[in-house]
C-alpha positions in Angstrom: -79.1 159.3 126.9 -79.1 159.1 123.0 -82.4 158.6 121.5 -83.2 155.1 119.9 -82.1 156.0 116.6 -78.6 156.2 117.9 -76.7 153.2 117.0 -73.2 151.9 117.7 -70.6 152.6 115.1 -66.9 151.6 114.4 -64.7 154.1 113.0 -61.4 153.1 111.1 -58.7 155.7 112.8 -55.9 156.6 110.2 -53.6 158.0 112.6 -54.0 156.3 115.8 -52.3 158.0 119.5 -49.0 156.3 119.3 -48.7 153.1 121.4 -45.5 154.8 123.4 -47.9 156.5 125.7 -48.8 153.3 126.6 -47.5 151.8 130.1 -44.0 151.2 130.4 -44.7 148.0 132.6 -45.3 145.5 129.6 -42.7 147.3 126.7 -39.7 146.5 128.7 -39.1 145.5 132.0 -37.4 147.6 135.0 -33.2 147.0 135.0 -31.9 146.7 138.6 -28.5 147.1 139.7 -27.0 144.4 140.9 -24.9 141.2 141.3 -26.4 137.7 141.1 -26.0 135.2 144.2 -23.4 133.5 141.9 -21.4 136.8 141.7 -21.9 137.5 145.3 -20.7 134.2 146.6 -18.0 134.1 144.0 -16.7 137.4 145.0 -17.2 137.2 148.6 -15.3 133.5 148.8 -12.7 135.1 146.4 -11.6 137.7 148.7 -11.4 135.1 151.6 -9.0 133.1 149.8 -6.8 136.1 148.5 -6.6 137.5 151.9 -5.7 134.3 153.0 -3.0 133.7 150.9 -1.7 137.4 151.2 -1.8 136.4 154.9 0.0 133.3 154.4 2.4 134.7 152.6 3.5 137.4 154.9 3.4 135.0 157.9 6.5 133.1 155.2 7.9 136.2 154.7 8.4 137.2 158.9 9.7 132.9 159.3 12.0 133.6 156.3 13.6 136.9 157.7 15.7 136.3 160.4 17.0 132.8 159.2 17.7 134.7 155.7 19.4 137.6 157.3 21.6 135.4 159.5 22.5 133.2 156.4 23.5 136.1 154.2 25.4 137.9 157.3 27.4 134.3 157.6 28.0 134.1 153.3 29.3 138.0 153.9 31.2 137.8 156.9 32.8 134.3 155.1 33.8 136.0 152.3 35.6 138.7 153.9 37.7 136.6 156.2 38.7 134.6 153.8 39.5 137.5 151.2 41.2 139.3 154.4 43.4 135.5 155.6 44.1 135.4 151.8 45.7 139.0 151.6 47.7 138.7 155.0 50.0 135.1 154.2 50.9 136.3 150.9 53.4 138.8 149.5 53.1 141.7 147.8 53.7 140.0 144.0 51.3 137.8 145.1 48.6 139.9 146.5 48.5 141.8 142.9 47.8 138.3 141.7 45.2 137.4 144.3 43.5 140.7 144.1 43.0 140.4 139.9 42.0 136.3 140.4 38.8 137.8 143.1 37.8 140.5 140.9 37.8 138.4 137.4 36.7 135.1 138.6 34.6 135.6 141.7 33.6 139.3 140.8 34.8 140.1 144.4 36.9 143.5 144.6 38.8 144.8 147.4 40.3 148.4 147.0 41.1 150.3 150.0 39.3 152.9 151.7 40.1 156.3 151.3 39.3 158.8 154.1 37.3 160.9 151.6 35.1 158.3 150.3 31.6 158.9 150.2 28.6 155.8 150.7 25.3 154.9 151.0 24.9 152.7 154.2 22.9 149.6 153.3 20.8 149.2 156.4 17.7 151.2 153.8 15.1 148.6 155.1 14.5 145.8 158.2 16.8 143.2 155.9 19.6 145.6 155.5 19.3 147.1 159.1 19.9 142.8 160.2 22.3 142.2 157.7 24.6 145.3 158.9 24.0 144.4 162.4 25.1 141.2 162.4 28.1 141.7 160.2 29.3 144.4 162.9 29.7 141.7 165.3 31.4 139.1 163.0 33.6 141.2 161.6 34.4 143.5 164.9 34.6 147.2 165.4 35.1 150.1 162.2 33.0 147.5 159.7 30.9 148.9 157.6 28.3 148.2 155.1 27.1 150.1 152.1 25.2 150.1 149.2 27.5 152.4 147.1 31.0 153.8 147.1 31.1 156.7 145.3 28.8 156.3 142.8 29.3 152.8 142.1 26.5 150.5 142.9 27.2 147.1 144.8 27.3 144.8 147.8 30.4 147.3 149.8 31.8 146.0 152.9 34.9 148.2 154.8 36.9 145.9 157.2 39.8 146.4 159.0 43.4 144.3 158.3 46.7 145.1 160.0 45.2 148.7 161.0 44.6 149.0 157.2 41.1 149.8 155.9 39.5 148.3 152.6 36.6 147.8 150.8 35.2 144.7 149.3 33.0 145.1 146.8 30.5 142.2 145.3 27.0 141.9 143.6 24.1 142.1 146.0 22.2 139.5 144.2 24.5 136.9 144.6 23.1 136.5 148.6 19.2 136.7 147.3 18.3 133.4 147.6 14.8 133.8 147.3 13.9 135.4 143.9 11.3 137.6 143.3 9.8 135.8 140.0 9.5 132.6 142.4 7.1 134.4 144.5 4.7 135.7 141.7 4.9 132.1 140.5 3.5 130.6 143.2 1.2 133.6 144.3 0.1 133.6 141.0 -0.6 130.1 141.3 -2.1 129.8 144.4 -4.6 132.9 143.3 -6.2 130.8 139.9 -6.7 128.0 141.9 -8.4 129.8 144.7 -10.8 131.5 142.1 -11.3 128.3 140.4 -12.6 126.7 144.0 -14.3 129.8 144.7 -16.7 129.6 141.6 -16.9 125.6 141.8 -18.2 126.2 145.5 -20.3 129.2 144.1 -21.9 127.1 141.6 -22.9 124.3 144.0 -24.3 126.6 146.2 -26.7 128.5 143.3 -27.5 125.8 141.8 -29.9 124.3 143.6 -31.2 127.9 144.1 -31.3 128.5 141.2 -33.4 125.2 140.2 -35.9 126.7 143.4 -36.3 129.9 141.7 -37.3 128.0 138.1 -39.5 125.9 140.2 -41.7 128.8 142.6 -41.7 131.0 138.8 -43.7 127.5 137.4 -45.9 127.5 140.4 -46.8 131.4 139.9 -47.6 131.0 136.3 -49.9 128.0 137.6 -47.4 125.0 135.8 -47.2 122.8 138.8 -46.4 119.6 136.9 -43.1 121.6 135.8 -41.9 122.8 139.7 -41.0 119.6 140.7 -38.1 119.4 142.6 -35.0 116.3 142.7 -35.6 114.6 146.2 -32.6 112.5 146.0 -29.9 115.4 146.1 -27.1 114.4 148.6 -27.2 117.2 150.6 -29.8 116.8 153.6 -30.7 120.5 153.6 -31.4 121.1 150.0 -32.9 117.5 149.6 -35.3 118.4 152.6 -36.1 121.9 151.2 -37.1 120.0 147.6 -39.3 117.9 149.4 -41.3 120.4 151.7 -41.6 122.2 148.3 -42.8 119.1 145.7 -45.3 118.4 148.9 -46.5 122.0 148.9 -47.0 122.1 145.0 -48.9 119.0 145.5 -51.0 120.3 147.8 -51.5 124.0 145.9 -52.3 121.8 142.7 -55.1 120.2 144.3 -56.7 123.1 146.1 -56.5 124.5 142.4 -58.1 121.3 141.1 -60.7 121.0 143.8 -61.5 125.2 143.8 -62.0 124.6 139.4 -63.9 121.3 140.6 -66.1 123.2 143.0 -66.9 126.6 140.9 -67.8 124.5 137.9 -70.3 122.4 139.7 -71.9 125.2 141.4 -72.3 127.1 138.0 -73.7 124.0 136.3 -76.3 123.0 139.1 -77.5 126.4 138.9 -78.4 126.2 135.6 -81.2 124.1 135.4 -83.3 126.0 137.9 -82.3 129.2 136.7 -83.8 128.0 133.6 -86.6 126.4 135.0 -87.6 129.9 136.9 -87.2 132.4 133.8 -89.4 129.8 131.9 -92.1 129.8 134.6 -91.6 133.9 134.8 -92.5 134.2 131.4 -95.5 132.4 131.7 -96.5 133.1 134.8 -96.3 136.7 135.4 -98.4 138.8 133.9 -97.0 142.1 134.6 -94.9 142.9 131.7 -92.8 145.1 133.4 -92.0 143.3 136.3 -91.4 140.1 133.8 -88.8 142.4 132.3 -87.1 142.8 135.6 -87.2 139.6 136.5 -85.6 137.8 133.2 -83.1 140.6 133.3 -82.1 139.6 136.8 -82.2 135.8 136.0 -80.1 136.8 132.7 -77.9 138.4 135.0 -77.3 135.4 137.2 -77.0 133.4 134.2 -74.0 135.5 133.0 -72.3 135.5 136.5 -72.1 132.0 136.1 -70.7 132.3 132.6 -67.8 134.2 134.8 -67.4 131.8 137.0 -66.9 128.9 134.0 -64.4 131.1 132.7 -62.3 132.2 135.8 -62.6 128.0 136.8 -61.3 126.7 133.0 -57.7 124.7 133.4 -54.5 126.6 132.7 -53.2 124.8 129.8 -54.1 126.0 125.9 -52.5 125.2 122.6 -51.6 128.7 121.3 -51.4 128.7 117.6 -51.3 132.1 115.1 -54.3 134.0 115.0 -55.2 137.4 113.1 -56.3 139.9 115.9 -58.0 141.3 113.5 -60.6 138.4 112.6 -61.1 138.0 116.2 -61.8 141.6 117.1 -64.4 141.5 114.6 -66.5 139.0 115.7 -66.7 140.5 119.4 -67.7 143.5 118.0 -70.6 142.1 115.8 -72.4 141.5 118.8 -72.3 144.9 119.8 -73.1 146.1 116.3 -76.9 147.5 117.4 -76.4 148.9 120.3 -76.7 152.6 120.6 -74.9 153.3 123.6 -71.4 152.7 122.1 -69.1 153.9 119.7 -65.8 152.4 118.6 -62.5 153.6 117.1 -60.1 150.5 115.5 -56.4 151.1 114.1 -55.9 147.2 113.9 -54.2 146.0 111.0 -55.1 143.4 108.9 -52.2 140.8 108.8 -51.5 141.6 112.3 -50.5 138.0 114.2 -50.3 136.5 117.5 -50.0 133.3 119.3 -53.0 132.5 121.3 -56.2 130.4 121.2 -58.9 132.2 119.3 -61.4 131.6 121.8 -59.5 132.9 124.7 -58.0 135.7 122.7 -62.2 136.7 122.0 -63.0 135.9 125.2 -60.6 138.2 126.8 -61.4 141.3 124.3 -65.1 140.8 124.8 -64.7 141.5 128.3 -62.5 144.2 128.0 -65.4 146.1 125.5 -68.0 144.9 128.0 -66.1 146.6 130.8 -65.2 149.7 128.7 -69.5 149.7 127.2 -70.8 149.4 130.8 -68.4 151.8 132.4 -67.0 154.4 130.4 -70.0 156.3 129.3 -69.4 160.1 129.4 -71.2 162.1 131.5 -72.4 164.3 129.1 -73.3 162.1 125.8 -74.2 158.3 127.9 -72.1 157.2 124.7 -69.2 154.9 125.7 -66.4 155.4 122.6 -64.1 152.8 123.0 -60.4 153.0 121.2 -59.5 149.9 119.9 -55.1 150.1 118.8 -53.1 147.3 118.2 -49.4 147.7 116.7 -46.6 145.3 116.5 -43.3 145.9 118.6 -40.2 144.3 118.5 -41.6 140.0 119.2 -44.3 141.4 120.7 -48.2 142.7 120.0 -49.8 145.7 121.9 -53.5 145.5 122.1 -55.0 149.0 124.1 -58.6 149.3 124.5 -59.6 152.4 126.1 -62.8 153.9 127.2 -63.3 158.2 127.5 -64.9 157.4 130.8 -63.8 159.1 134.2 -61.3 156.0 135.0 -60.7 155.0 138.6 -58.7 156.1 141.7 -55.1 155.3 142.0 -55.9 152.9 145.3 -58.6 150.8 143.7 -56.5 150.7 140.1 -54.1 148.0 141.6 -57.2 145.8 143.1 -59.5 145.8 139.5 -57.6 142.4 139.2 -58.4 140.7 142.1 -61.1 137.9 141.8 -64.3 139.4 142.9 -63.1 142.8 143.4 -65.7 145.8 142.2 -65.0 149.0 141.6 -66.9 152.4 143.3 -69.8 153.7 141.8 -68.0 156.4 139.9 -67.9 153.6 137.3 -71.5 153.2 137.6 -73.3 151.0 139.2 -71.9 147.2 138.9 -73.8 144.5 138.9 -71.5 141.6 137.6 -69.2 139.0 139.7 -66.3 140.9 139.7 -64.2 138.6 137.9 -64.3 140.1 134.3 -60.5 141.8 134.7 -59.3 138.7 136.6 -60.2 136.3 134.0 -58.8 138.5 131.3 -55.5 138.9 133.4 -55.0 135.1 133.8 -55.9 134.3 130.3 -53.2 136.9 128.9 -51.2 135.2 131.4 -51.5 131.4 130.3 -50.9 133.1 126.9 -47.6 133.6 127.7 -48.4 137.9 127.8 -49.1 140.4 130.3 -51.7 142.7 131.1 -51.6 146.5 132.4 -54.7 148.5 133.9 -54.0 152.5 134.0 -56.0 155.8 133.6 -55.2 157.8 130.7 -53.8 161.3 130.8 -57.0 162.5 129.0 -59.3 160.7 131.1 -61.0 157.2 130.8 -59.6 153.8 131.9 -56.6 152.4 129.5 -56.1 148.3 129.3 -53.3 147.4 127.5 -52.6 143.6 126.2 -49.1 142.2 125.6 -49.2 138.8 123.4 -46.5 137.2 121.7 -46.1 138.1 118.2 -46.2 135.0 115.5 -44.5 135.3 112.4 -46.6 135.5 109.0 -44.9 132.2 107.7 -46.4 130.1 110.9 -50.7 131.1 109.6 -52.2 128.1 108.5 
């Protein structure tokens, strides 16, 4: 231990460790992959409906093709019967005239049918298969139906007349009754409104979802007046879910209210005979020594209590721009004459953040108190303390760290938890356990967050994230 001339001192550090080293936990926050329930519903009830139309319109398509293969087979079969009656009953003058009358005013050709002629039979698909079919038994034997007569594209149909053969020649599109554009129209249609149902149906169903998630992130923060829940929704479910919710708010709010209740009477009735036995210590027991102990002890109660005012103080607090700086400086006065630490700052000067003074010292004072009582190295008994603060983006990092030999990974996560102590490798304890949890809720009613890790050069790191004011909003 350092001798008695030793006394703490607070050294301005020029270049301080840079603040990146710092956990990643508070200086942005981990990005998963992923959709939201509104996406997922949306998508999911989006492919329903597509397939359902794509269905649909097959299950059209299969009605629609034998009716439409018979009706064009008929329109066919018609036409050349008709062009074949036409041809018989009249002469050969007028034949010649016939023939140029189809072919210029109904685009209809007949030519006849050489032995050599080459052609593409039409029956390419399940339409043209039916179509070729049928006309074969309308039309009797040695029809046949092509798509092209050599080379030239076209609706080609070789009949028989007077042991003759011929082609007749017209354009396929005239016996597609059902165009192509009329499809996409409607499919087209049918598809906008699907997805417009789909996200009207996905936004009914995350809404009130979504107004549950708003409501339990209230309750975590400790804002129950703000997670209350509409009870006159029209559907039963979600109205019956609001209300099982508001009733369990209610009932988390007062357990809060009654647990505040109960630790603040406790620490005030202990008060007055913890008073009452230091004074009749002092005056009563003659052995200095054992006096000594005994105050200590009753001091020591005294500041457990202190905890327990602090951990049981309401969650609400104005925040308003405060200097860190200012702030820092008056919890370190009262640690100005002791020997047994040493401190390093890099805080600068017009350095802002929104948050109440008191709470703000409150919360640094037990952080150096922690970092004083247990991060003393082994070799000096002198605590030196690190003390950084640096602005980032709208935010304000605050690290304290201690040169100490930090804590195991396992009992790192629990330092937080109300009435929690650490093993002896921190030294001995002897408080309430409650310093770490009152600092993590007030950085949390702050509107900040709050990180606990071990340094990779040994010694326990706390880092502070508070909201950063701007310099026009000081008073």
């Amino acid at each position: 231990m350092p001798s008695g001339s030793q006394r703490s001192s607070i050294t301005e550090v020029s270049s301080p460790a840079p603040l990146g080293t710092m956990p990643a936990e508070l200086s942005r926050a981990p990005k998963r992959v992923g959709l939201s329930l509104f996406w997922r519903t949306f998508f999911l009830l989006a492919l329903l409906l597509l397939g359902s139309i794509l269905a649909w319109l097959q299950t059209l398509r299969a009605l629609d093709f034998e009716p439409r293969a018979i009706q064009t087979s008929q329109q066919i079969a018609s036409l050349v019967n008709l062009s074949r009656a036409a041809l018989m009953h009249a002469d050969s003058i007028a034949r010649v005239s016939l023939l140029k009358t189809m072919t210029d005013q109904e685009s209809v050709r007949i030519v006849p049918r050489e032995p050599g002629d080459r052609y593409e039979p039409f029956n390419t698909d399940a339409l043209g298969r039916r179509i070729a079919r049928e006309l074969s038994s309308r039309l009797g034997p040695g029809t046949v139906v092509a798509n092209s007569v050599n080379g030239q594209e076209g609706l080609w149909v070789g009949f028989v007349m007077d042991d003759d053969t011929y082609w007749m020649q017209t354009d396929r599109a005239r016996f597609n009754q059902t165009g192509g554009k009329t499809w996409m129209i409607w499919l087209a249609t049918a598809a906008l409104l699907s997805l417009a149902g789909a996200a009207l149906i996905a936004r009914l169903i995350n809404r009130p979802l979504k107004q549950l998630s708003f409501a339990a992130s209230r309750v975590r923060e400790g804002d129950f007046e703000a997670s209350s829940l509409d009870e006159n929704v029209a559907t039963s479910e979600i109205r019956a879910v609001n209300i099982g919710f508001n009733r369990m708010t209610q009932k988390l709010a007062k357990i809060e209210q009654d647990r505040a209740v109960m630790l603040a009477g406790i620490s005030h009735d202990l008060r007055t005979p913890l008073a009452r036995l230091r004074l009749e210590t002092e005056l009563s027991v003659t052995d200095v020594e054992a006096r000594t102990h005994m105050v200590a002890d009753i001091a020591q109660l005294d500041a457990i209590i202190d905890k327990f005012l602090d951990y049981a103080r309401p969650g609400t607090m104005e925040l308003v721009p405060v200097r860190v700086r200012e702030v820092l400086e008056t919890c370190l006065f009262a640690l100005k004459d002791r020997n047994d630490v040493q401190f390093n700052v890099s805080v600068p000067d017009d350095l802002l953040v929104l948050a109440d003074d008191v709470e703000l010292g409150r919360v640094l004072t037990n952080l150096l108190e922690n970092a004083r009582r247990y991060g003393k190295s082994v070799d000096t008994g002198i605590a030196v303390i690190d003390i950084v603060a640096k602005a980032r983006d709208r935010w304000v990092l605050i690290r304290v760290r201690d040169h100490g030999m930090g804590v195991s990974q396992e009992q790192l996560n629990n330092l937080t938890t109300p009435f929690y102590r650490g093993e002896a490798a921190r030294t001995a304890a002897k408080g309430a356990g409650l310093g770490l949890a009152i600092v993590e809720k007030t950085v949390t009613r702050m509107g900040g967050g709050f990180v606990l890790s071990n340094s990779s050069t040994g010694g326990l790191s706390a880092l502070l994230k508070l909201q950063r004011a701007p310099h026009s909003s000081i008073r």
